[in-house]
C-alpha positions as CSV (number, residue, x, y, z in Angstrom):
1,X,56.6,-54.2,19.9
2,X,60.1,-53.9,21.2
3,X,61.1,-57.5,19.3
4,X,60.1,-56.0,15.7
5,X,61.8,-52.7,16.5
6,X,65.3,-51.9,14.8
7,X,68.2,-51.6,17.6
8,X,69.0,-48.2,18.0
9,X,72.3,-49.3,20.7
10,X,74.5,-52.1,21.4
11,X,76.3,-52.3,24.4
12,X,76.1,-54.0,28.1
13,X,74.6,-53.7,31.6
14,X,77.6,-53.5,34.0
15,X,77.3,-54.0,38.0
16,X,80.8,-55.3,39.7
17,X,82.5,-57.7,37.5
18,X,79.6,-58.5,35.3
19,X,78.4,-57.7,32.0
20,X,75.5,-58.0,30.6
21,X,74.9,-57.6,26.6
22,X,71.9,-56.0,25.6
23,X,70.1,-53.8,23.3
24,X,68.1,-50.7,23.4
25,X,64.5,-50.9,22.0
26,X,62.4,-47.6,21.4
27,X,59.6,-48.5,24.3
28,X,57.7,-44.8,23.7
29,X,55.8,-43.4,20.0
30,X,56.0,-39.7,19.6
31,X,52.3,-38.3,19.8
32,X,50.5,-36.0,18.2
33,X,50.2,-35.1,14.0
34,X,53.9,-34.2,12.6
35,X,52.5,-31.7,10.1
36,X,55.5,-31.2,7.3
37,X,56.2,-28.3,4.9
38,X,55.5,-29.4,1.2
39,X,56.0,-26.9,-1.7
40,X,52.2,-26.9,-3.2
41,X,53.7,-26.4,-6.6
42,X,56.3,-30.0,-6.7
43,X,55.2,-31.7,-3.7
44,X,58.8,-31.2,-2.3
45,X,59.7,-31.2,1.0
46,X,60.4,-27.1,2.2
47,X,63.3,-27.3,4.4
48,X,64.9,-24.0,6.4
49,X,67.7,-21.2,5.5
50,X,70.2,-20.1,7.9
51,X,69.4,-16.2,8.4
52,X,71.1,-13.5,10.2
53,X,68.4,-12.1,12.3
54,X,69.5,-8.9,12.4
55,X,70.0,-8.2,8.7
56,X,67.3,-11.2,7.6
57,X,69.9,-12.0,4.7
58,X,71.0,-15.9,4.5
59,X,74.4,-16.9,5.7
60,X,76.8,-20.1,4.7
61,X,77.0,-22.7,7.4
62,X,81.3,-21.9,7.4
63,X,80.3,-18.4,9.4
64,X,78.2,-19.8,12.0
65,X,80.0,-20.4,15.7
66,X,78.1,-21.9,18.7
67,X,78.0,-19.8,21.3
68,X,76.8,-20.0,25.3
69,X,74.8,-17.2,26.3
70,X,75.6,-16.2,30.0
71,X,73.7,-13.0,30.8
72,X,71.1,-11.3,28.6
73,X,72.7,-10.9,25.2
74,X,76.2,-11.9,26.1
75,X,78.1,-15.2,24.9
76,X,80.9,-17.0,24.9
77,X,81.8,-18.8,21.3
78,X,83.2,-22.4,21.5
79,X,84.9,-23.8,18.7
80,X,84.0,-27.3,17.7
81,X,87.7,-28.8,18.9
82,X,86.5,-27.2,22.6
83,X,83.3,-28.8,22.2
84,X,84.9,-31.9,20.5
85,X,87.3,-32.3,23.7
86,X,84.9,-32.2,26.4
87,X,82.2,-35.2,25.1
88,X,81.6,-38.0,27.5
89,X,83.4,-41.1,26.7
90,X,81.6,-43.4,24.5
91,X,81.8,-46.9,27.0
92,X,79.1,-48.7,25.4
93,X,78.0,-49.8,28.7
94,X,74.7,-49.3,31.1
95,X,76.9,-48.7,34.2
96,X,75.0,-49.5,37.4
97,X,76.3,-47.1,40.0
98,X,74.0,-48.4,42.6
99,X,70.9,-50.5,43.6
100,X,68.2,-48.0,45.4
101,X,64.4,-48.6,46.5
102,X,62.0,-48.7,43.4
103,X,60.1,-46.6,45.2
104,X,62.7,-43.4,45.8
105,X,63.0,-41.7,42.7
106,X,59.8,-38.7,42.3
107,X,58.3,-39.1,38.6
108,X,58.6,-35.8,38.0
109,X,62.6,-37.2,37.0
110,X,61.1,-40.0,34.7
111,X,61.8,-38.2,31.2
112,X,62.2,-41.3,28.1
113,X,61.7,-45.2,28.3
114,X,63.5,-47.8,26.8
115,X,63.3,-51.8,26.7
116,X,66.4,-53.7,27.0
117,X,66.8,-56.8,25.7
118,X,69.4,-59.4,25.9
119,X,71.7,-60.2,23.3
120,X,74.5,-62.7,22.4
121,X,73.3,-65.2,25.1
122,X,72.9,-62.7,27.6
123,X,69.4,-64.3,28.9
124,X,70.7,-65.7,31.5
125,X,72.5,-63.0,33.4
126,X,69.9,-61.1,32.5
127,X,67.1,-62.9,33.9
128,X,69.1,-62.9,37.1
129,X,69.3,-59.6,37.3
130,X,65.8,-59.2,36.9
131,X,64.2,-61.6,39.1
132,X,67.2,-60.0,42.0
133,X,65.8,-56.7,41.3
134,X,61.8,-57.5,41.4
135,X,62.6,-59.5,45.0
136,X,64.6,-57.4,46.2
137,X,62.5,-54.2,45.2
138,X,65.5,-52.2,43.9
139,X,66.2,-50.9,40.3
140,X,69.6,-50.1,39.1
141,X,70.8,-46.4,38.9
142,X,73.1,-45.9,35.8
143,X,75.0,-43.7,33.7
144,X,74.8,-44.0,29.8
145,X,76.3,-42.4,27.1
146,X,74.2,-42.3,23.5
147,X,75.1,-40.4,20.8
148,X,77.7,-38.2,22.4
149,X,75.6,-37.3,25.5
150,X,75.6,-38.8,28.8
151,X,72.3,-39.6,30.7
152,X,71.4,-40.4,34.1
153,X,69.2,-43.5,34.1
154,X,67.1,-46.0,36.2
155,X,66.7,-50.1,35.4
156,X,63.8,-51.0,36.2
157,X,62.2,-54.6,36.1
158,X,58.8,-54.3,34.3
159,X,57.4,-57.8,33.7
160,X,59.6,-60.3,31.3
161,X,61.5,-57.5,30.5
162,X,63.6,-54.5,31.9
163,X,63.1,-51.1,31.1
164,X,66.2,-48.8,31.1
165,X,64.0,-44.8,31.8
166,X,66.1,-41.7,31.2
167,X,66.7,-39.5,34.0
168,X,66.5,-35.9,34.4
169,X,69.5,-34.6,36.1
170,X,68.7,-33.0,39.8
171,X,69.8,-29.6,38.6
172,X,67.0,-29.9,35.5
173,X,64.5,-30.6,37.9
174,X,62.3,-27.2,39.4
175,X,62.0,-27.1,43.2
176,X,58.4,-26.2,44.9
177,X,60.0,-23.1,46.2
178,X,57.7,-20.2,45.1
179,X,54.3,-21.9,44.5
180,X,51.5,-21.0,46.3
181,X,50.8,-25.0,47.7
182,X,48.3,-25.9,50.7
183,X,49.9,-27.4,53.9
184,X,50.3,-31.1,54.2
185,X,48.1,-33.7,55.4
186,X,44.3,-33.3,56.2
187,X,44.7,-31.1,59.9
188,X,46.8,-28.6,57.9
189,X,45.1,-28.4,55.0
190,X,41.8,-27.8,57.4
191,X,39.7,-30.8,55.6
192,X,37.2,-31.8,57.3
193,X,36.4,-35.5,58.0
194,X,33.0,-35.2,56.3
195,X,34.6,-34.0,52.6
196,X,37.2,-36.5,53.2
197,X,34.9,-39.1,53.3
198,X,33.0,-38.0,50.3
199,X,35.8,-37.5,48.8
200,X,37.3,-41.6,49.4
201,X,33.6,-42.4,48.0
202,X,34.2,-40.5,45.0
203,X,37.7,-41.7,44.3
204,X,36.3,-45.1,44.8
205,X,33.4,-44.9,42.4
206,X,35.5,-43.5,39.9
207,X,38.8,-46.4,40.4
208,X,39.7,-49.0,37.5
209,X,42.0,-50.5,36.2
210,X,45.0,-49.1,34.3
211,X,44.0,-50.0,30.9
212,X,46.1,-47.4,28.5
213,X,43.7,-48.4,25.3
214,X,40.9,-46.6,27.2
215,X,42.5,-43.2,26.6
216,X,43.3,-41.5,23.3
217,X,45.3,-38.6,21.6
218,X,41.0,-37.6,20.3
219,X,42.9,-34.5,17.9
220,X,45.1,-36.8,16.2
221,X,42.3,-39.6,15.6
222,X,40.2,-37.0,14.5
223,X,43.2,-35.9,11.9
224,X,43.8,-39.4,10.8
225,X,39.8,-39.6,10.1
226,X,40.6,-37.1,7.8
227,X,44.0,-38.3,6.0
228,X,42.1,-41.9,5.8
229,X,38.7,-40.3,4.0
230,X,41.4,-38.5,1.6
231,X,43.5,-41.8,0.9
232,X,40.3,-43.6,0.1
233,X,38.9,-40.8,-2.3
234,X,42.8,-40.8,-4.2
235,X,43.0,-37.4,-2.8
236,X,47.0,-38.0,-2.3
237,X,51.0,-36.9,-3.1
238,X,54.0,-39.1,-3.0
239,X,56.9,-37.5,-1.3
240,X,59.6,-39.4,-1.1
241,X,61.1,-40.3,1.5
242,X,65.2,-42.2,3.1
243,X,66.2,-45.3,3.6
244,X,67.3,-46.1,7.1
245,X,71.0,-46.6,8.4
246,X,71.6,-50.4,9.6
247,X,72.6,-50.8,12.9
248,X,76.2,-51.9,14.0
249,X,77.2,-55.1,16.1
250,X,78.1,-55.6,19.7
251,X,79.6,-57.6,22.8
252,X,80.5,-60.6,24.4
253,X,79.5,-62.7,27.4
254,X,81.5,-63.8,30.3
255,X,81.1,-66.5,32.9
256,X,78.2,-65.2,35.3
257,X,79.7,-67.3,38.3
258,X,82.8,-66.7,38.3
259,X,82.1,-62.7,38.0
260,X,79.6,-62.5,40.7
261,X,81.9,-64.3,43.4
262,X,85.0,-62.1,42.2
263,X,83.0,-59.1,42.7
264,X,81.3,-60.1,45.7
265,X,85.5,-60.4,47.1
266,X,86.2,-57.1,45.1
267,X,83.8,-54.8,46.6
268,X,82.0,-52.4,45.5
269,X,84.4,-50.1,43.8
270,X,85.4,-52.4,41.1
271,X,85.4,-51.6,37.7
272,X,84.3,-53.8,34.8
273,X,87.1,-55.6,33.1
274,X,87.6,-54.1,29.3
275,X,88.3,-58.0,28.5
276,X,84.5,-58.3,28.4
277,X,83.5,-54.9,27.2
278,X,81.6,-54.1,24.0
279,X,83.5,-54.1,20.6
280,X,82.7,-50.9,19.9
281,X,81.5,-51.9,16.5
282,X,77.8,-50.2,17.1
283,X,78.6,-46.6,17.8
284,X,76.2,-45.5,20.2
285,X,73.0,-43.5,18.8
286,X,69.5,-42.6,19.5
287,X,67.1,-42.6,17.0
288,X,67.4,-39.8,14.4
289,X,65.3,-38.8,11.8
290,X,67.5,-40.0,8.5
291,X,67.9,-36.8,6.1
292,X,66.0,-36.3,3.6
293,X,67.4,-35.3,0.0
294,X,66.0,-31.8,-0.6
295,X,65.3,-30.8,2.9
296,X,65.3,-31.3,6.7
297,X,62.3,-32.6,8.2
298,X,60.6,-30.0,11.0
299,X,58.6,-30.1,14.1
300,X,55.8,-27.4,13.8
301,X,57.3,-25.1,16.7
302,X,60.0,-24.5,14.2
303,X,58.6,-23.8,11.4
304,X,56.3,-21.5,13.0
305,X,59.5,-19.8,14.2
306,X,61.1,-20.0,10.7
307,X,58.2,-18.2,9.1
């Protein structure tokens, strides 16, 4: 539940005049089985080299550069002060660049969830911009920047609370062009009104309700079966494992009437006043895995790729 998670940001929702502080709650759990390297012989984590592909010998982390590959086997090296110089601007803020239909953005551009919550008696501004967006049927289309990367987003109202969902930018998005897709609608797609009426029979034998405890991840239960047979047999290691970093603190609040009739006057290109912005105190972060003492902890692609 979002009200026992740790905050991973601090900041505020900003439209016109108005802010709004909040925090960000992890509103998603990775899937799957994270299967991690253990030496057999210690029980210690196995963590990675840094290896010269070419020659396969390992190499210190001084003579390593980043580099942009822009045709097949060519680069362009940045240095870290390039790099360094062209981040986004940490705001701490959720800035609302506009109110759209709830109804306009595709799915396919819905990429990682998160609940908001209100902090530092924030409930009421935040309540109103919930209930305005639920009767008005818009959400809020935002930028954000967490941990040094900026994000298109979407607030969206989702019962008692409001859900800020990380965008995929248009140019990460595939168009259709190049698949082999039937025409649209039922005339070009030559359906015939017999199979479409089997087919609305079909669809309505088979409809529920959404109920997301119906469906399950069946190869990681059936992986857990195992790890809980093993734990009750003592057939175990300890590995230990970091501490968490604490989060930081956050905003302030400002009068909600007063803000809402000076931007109402303002107009839409008003800016938020830095009087009422975020301390800056919580440094803006996602969630990270902490590091562990004796290695890095790996996702299975890359240790497959390691080996």
């Amino acid at each position: 539940m979002a009200s026992n998670s740790r905050t991973l940001w601090k900041g505020a929702i900003t439209f016109g005049l108005v802010h709004i502080p909040v925090g960000l709650h992890t509103a998603s759990i990775e899937q799957g089985v994270d299967f991690d390297w253990l030496d057999k012989r210690s029980m210690d984590p196995v963590g990675y080299k840094r290896i010269n592909k070419r020659t396969g010998k390992e190499i210190d982390k001084d003579n390593i550069v980043k580099g942009v590959e822009y045709e097949d086997g060519k680069y362009v090296v940045i240095s870290p002060d390039e790099i360094e110089a062209v981040y986004p601007r940490t705001t701490q803020t959720i800035e609302i660049q506009r109110f759209i239909d709830a109804n306009e953005i595709p799915f396919v551009y819905l990429e990682r969830p998160y609940y908001v919550a209100p902090i530092n008696k924030g409930q009421k501004v935040y309540a109103l911009l919930r209930e305005v967006l639920v009767k008005t049927g818009k959400v809020g289309l935002a930028k954000v920047v967490i941990a040094t990367k900026q994000h298109l987003a979407v607030l969206v109202p989702s019962g008692k609370a409001l859900v800020l969902n990380l965008l995929r930018w248009g140019d990460e998005v595939k168009t259709l062009d190049g698949l082999d897709l039937p025409a649209a609608g039922v005339k070009g797609a030559n359906v015939t009104a017999a199979e479409m009426k089997m087919a609305e029979q079909l669809v309505g034998d088979m409809s529920g309700k959404w109920n997301p405890d119906d469906f399950k991840d069946e190869f990681k239960h059936a992986v857990m079966k195992i790890v809980d047979k093993k734990v009750k047999a003592g057939d175990t290691e300890t590995v230990i494992q970091p501490e968490e970093e604490a989060p930081g603190e956050s905003a302030q609040v400002i009068d909600l009437t007063e803000l809402l009739a000076r931007s109402l006057k303002s107009g839409k290109s008003v800016k938020a006043p830095s009087k009422g912005a975020p301390t800056g105190e919580g440094e803006a972060k996602e969630k990270r895995p902490a590091r562990k003492a004796a290695a890095k902890r790996a996702t299975p692609a890359a240790k497959r790729k390691a080996a």
